[in-house]
Backbone as a ProteinNet text record, in pm:
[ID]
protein_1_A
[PRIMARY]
XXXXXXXXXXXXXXXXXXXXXXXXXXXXXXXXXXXXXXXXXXXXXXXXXXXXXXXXXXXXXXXXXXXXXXXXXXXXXXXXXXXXXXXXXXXXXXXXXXXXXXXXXXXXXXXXXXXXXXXXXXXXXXXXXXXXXXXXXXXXXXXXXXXXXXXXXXXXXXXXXXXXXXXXXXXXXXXXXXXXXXXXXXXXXXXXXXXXXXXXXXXXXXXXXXXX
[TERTIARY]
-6184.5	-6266.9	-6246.3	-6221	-6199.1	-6366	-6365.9	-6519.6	-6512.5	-6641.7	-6703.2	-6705.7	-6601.2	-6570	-6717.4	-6755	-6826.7	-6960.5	-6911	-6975.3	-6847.1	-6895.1	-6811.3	-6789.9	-6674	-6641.3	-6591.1	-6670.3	-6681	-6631.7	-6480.8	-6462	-6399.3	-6412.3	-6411.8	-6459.9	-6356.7	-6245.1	-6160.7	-6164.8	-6012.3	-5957.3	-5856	-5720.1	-5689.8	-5723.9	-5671.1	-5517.4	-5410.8	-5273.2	-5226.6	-5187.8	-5185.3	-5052.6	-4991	-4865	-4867.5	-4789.8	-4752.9	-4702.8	-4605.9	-4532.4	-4618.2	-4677.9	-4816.2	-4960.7	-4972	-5077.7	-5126.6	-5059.9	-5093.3	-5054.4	-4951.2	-4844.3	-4879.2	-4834.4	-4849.3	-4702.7	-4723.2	-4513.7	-4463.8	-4341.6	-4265	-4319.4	-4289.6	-4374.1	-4231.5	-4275.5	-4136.5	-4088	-4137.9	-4047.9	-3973.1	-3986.6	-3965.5	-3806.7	-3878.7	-3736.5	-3646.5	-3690.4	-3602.1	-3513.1	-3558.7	-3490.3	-3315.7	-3407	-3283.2	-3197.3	-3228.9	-3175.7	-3055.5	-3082.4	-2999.9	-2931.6	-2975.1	-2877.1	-2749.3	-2766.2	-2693.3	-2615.9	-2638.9	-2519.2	-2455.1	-2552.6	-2473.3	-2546.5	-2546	-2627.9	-2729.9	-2857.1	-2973.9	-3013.3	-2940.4	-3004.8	-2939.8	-2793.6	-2697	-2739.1	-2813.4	-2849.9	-2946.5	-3086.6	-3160.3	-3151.6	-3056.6	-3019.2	-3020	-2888.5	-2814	-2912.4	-2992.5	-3096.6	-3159.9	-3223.5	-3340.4	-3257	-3135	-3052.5	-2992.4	-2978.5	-2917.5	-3043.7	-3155.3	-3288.1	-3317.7	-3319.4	-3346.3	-3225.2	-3114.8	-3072.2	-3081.9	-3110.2	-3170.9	-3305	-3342.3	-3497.8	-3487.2	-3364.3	-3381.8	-3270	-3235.7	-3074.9	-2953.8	-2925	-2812.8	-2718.8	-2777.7	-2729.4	-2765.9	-2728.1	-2789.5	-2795.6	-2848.7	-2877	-2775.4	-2650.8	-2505.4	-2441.2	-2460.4	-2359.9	-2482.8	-2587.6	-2673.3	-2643	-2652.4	-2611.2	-2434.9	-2405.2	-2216.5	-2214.6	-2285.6	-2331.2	-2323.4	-2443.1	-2497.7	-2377.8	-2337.7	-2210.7	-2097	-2086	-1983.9	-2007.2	-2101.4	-2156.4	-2216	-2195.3	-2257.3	-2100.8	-1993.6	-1900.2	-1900.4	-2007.9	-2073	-1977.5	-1910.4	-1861.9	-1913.1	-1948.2	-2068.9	-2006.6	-2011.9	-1959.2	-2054.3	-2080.3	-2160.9	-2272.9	-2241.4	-2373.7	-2443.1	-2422	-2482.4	-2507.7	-2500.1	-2563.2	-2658.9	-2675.8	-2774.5	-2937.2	-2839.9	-2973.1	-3027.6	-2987.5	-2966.9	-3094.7	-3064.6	-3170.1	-3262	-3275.1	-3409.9	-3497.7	-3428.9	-3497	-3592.3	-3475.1	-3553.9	-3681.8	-3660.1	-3777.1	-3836	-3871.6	-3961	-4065.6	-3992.5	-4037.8	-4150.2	-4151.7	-4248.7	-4353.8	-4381.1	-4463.1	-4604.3	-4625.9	-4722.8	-4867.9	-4933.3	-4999.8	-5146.8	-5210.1	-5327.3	-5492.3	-5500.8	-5623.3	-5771.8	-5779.4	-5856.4	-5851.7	-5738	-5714.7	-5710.1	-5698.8	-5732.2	-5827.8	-5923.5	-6079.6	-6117.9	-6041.9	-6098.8	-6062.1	-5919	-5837.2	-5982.6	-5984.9	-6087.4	-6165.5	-6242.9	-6419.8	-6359.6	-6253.4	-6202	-6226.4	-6131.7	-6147.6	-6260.3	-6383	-6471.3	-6609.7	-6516.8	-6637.1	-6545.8	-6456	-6416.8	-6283	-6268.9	-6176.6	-6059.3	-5965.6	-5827.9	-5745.9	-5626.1	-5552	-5377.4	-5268	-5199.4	-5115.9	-5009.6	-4929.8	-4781.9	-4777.2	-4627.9	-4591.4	-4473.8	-4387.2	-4266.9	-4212.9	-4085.9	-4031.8	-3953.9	-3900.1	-3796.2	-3639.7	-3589.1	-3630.7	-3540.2	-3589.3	-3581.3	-3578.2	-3618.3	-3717.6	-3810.8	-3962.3	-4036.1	-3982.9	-4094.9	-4151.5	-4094.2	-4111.8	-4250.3	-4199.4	-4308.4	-4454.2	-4399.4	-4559.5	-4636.5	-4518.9	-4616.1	-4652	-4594.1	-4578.3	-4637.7	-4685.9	-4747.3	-4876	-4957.3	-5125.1	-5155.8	-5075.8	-5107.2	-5134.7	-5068.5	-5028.4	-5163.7	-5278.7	-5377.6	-5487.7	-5436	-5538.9	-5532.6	-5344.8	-5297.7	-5317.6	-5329	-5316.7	-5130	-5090.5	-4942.2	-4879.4	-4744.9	-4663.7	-4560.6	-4513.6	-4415.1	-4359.4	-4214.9	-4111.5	-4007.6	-3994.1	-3899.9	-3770.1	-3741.6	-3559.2	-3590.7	-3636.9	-3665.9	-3652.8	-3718.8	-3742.7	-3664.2	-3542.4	-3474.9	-3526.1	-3615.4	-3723.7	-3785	-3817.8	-3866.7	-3995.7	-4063.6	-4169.8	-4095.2	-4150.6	-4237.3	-4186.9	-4100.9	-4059.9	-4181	-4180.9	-4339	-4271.5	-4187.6	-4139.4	-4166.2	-4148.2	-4237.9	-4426.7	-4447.4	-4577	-4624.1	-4534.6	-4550.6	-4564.8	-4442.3	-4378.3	-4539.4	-4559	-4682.7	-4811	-4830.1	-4927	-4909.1	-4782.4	-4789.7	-4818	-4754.4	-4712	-4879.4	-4933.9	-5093.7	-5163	-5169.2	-5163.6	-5324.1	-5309.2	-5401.1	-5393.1	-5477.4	-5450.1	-5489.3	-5385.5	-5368.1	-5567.1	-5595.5	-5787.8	-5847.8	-5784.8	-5801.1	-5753.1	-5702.7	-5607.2	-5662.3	-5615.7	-5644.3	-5504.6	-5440.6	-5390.6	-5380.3	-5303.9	-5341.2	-5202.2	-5134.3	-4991	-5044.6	-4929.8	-4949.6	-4888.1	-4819.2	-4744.1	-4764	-4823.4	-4847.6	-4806.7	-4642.7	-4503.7	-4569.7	-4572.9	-4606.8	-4730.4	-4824.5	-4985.8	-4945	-4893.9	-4905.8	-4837.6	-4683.3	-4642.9	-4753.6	-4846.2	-4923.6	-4997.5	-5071.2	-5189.9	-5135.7	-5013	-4954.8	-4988.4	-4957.3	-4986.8	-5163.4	-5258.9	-5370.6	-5404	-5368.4	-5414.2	-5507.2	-5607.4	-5676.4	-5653.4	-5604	-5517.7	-5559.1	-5520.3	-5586.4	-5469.6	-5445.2	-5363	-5432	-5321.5	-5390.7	-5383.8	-5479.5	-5455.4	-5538.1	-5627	-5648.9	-5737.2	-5804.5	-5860.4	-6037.7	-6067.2	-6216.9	-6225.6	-6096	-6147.3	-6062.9	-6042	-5994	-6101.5	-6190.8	-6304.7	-6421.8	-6423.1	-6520.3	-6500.2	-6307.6	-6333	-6335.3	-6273.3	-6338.2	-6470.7	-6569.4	-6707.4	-6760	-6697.6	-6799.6	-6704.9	-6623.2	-6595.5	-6607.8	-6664.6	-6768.6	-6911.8	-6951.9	-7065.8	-7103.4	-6997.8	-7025.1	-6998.3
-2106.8	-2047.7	-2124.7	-2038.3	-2119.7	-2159.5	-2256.3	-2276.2	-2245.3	-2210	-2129.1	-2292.4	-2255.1	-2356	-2343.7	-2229.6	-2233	-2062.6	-1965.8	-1841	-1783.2	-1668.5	-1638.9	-1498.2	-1444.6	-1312.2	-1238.6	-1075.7	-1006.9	-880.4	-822.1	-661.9	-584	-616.9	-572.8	-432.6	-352.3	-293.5	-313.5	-348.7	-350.7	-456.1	-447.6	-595.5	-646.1	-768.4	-792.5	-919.3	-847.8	-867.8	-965.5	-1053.7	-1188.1	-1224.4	-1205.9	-1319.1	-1470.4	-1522.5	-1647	-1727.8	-1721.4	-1817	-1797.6	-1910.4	-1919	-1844.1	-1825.6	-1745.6	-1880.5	-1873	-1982.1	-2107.6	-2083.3	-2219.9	-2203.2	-2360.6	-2420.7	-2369.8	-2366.1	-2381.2	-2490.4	-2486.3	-2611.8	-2695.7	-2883.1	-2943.1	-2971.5	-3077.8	-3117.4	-3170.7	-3277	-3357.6	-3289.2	-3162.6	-3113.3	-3010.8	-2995.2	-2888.1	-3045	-3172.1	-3313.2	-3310.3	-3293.3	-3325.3	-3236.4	-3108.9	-2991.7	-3041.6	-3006	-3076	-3185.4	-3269.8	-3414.8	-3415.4	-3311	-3305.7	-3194.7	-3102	-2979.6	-3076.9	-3150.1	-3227	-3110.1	-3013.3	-2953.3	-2891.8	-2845.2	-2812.7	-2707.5	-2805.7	-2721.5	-2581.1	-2545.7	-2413.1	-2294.1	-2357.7	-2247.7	-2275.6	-2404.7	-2395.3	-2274.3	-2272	-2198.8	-2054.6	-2029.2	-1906.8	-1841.5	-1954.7	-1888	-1897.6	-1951.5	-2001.1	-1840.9	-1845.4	-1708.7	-1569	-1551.6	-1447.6	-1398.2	-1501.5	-1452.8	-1474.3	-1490.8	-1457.1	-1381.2	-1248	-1142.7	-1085.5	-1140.3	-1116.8	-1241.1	-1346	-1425.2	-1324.1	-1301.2	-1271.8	-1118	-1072.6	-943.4	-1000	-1125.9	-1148	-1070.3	-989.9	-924.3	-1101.8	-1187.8	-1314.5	-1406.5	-1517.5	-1592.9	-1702	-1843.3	-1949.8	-2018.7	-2033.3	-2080.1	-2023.9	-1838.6	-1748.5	-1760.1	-1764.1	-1815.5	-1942.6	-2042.4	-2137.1	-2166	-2126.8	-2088.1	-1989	-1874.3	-1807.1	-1925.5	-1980.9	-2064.2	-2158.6	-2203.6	-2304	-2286	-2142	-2033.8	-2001.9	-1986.7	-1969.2	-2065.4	-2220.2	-2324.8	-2419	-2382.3	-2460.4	-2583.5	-2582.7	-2710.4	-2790.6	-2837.3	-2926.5	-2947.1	-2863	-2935	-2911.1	-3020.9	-2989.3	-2944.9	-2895.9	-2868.6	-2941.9	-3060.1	-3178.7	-3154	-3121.3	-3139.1	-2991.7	-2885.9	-2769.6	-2751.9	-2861.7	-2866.3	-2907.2	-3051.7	-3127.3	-3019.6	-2911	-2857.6	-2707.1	-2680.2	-2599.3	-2693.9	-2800.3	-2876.9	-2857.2	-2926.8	-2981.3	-2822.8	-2731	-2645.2	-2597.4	-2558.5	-2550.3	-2652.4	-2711.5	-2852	-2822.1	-2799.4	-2736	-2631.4	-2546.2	-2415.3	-2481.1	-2601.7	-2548.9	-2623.7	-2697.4	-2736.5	-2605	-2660.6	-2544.1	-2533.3	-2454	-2460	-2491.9	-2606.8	-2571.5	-2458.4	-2482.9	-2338.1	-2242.9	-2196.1	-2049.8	-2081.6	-2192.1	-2175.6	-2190.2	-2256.2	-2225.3	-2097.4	-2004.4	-1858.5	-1788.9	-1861.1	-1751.6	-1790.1	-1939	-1948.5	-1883.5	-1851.7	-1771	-1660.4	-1577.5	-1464.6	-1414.6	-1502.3	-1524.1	-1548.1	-1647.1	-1653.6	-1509.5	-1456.3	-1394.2	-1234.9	-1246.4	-1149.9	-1049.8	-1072.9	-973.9	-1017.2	-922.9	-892.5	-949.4	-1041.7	-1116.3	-1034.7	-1082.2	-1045.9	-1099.6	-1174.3	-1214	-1116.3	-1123.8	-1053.9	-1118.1	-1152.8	-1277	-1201.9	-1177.9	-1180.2	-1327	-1373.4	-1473.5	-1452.2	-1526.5	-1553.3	-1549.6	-1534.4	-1496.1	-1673.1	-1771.7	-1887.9	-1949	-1876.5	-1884.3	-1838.9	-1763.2	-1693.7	-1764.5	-1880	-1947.6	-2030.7	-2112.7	-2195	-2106.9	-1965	-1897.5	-1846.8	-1851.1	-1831.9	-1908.4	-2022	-2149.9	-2247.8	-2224.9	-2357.3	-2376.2	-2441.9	-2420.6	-2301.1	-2235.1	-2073.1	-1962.9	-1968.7	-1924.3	-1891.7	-1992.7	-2001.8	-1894.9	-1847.5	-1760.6	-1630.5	-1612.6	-1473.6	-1384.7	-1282.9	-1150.2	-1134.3	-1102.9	-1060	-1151.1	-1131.4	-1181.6	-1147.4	-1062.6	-1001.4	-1017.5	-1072.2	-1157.1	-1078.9	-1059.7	-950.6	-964.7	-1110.7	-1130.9	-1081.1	-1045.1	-1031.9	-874.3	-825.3	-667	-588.2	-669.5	-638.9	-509.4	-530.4	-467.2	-553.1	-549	-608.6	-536	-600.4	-593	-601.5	-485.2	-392.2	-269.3	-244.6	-136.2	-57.1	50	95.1	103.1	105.8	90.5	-24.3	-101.5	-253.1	-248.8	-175.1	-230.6	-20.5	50.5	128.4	42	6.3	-55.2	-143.8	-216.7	-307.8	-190.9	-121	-11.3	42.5	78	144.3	47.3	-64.8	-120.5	-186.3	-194.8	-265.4	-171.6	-26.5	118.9	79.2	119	139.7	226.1	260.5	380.3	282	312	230.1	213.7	282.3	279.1	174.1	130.7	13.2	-148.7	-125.4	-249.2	-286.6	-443.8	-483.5	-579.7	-610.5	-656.3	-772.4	-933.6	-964.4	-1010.6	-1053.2	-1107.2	-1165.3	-1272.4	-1345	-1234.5	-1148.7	-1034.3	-950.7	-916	-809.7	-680	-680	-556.7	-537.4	-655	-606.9	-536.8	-580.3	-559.9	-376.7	-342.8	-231.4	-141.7	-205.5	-115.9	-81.3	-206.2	-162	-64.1	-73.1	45.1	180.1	179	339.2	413.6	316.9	381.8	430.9	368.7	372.7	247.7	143.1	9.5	-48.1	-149.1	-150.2	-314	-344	-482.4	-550.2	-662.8	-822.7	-929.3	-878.8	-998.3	-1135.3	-1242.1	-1395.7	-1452.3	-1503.7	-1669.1	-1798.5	-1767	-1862.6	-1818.9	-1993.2	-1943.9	-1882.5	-1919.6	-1879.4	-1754	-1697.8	-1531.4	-1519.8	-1561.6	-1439.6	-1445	-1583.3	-1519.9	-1446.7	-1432.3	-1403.2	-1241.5	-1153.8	-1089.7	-1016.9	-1121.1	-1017.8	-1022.7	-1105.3	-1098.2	-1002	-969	-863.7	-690.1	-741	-615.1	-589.5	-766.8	-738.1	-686	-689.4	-668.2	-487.1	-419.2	-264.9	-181.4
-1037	-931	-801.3	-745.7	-549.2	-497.3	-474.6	-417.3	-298.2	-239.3	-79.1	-18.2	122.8	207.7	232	335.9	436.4	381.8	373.7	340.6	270.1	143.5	96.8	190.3	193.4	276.6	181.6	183.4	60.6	145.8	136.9	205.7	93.4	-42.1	-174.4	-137.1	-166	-241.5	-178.1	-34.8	82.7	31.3	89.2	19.1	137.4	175.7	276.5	270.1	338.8	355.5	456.2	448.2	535.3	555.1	686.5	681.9	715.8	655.5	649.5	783.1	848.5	955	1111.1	1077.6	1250.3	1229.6	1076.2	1059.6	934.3	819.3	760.9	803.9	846.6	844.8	996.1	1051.4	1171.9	1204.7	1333.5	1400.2	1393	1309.2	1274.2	1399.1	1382.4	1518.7	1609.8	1688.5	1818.5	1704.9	1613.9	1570.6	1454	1399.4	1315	1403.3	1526.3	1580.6	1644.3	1640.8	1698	1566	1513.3	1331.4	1335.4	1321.1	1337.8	1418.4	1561.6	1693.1	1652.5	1585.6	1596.3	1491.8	1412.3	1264.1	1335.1	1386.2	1459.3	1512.4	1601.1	1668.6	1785.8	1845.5	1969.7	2041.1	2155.3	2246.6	2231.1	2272.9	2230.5	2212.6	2403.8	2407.8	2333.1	2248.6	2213.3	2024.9	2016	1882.2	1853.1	1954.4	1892.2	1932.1	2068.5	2029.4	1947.2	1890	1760.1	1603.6	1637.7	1549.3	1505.5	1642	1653.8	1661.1	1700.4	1660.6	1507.7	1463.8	1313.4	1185.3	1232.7	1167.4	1085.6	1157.7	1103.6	963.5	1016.3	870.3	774.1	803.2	681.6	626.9	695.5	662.2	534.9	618.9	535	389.7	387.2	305.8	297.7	408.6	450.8	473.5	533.6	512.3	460.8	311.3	259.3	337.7	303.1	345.9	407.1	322.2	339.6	457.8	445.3	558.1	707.5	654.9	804.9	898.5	815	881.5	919.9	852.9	869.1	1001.1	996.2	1127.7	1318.3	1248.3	1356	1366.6	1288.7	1309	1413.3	1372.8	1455.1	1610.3	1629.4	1755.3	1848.1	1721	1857	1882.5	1789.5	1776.8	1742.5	1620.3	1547.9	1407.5	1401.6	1258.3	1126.7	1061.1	958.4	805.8	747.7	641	552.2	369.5	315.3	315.8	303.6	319.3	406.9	526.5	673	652.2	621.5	613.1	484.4	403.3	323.5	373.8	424.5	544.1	635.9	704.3	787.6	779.1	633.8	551.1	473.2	424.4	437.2	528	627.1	749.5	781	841.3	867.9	742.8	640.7	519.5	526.9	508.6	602.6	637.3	769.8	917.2	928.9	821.3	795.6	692	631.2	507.7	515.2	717.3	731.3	746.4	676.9	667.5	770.3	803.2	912.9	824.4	772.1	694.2	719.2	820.9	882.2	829.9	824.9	808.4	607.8	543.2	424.5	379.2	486.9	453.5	452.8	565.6	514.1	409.9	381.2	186.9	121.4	110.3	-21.9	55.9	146.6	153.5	75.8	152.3	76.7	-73.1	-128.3	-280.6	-321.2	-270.7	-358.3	-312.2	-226.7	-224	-297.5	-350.5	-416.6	-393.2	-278.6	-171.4	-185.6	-239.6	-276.1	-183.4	-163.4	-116	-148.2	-46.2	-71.8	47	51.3	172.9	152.3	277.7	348	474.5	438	495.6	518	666.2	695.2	699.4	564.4	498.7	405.4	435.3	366.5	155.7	68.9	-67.1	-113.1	-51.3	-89.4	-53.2	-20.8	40.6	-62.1	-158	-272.8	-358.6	-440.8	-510	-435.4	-347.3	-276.8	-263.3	-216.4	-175.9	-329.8	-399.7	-564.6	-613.2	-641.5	-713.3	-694.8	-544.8	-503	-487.7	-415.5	-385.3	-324.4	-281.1	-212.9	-300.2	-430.7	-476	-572.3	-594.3	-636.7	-578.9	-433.2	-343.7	-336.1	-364.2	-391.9	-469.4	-485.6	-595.6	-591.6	-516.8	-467	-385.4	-386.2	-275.3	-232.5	-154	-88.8	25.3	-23	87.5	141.7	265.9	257.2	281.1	280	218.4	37.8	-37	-164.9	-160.8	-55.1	-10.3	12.9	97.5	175.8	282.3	274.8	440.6	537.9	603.8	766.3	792.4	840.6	954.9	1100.3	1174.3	1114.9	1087.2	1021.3	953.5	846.8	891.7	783.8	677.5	638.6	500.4	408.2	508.1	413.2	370.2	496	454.2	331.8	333.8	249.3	100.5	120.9	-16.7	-79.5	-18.4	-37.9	-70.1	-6.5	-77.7	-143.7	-165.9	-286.8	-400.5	-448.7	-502.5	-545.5	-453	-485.8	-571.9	-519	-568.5	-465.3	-309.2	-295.7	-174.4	-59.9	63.1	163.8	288.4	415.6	443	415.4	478.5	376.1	243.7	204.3	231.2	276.2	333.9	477.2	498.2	633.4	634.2	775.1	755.2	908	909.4	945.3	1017.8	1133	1160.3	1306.2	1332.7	1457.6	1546.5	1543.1	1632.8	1607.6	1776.9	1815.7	1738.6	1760.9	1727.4	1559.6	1525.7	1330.1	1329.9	1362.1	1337.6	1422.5	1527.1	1526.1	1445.5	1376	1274.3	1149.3	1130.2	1042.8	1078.5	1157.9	1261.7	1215	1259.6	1273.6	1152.5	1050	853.9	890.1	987.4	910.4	880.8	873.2	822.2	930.1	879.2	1031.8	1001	1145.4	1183	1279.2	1284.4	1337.7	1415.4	1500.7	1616.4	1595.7	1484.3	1467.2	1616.4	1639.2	1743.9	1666.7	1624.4	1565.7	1422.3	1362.1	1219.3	1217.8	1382.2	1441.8	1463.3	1544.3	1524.3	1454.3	1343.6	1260	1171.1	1139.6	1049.3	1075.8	1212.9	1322.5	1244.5	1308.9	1254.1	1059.6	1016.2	905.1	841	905.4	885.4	950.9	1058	1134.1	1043.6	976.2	902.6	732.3	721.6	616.7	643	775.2	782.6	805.6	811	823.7	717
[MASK]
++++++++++++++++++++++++++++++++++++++++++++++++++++++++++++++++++++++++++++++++++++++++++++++++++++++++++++++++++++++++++++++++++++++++++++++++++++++++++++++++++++++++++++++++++++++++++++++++++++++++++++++++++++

């Protein structure tokens, strides 16, 4: 049993759907993007370019871990042998798995007050393990990664897939993302959605949507 941080939050029968990167998790820190930085060995602004450009196909695994960073290699005119592209995917996994305790004071209210859990993560398929396996994993009902999916947010196809799959109707679901672009792909289904900034309003709102 998850014990009540603070009040338990009860929107039982709805499921509420949570992503992971800046919603649970903190943004990797400076010293966490200094790390990358100095392991890369090449100029900043063409690292994270190339960083934040070839993303989306990690995310969907159209590119694995190896051909991502082999990617980035290519485009910064970087040297790296296997070793240094191992360090390279540490570092970065690292980088993501500080987590926002806040916002896990509200999973547990969640849970103990009954209300169906479920994360969706535009993430690489070596993120799954950690979000099942680990202390998160204790808060979840589900977990759906969509390098695993091979779908994206916000493609409504992902967040179909997830309803169906829960077996429940967009007017049951809530869902919650640091972006804007996602939270409205959800909207469009019918889902009623929550732009994160922080772990204050976000419990702000799903209390005031436990409360109707």
């Amino acid at each position: 049993m998850v014990p009540v941080i603070r009040s338990a939050i009860s929107l039982s029968p709805r499921t509420v759907i949570i992503d992971y990167g800046e919603v649970i998790s903190h943004s990797p820190s400076a010293a966490d993007r200094a790390a990358l930085e100095e392991l890369a060995g090449v100029d900043r602004a063409k690292f994270w370019a190339a960083y934040w450009a070839h993303r989306p196909a990690l995310d969907l695994a159209v590119e694995g871990v190896r051909e991502y960073w082999t990617a980035i290699r290519a485009d910064t005119g970087a040297h790296w042998d296997d070793g240094r592209v191992c360090e390279l995917w540490l570092a970065d996994f690292r980088g993501w798995l500080s987590v926002n305790p806040a916002v896990i004071d509200v999973l547990a209210d969640l849970r103990a007050g009954g209300t169906p859990l479920a994360l969706l993560s535009n993430a690489g398929p070596d993120f799954g393990s950690f979000f099942r396996h680990g202390v998160l994993g204790e808060y979840l009902d589900a977990v759906y990664v969509s390098g695993e999916l091979k779908l994206l947010k916000p493609g409504p196809e992902i967040y179909q897939h997830v309803l169906d799959d829960l077996g429940i109707t967009a007017a049951g679901a809530v869902f919650i993302d640091n972006r804007a672009d996602n939270v409205r792909g959800a909207q469009e289904l019918g889902i009623t959605g929550h732009v994160f900034t922080d772990a204050a309003a976000l419990r702000a709102f799903l209390e005031s949507l436990a409360a109707t």
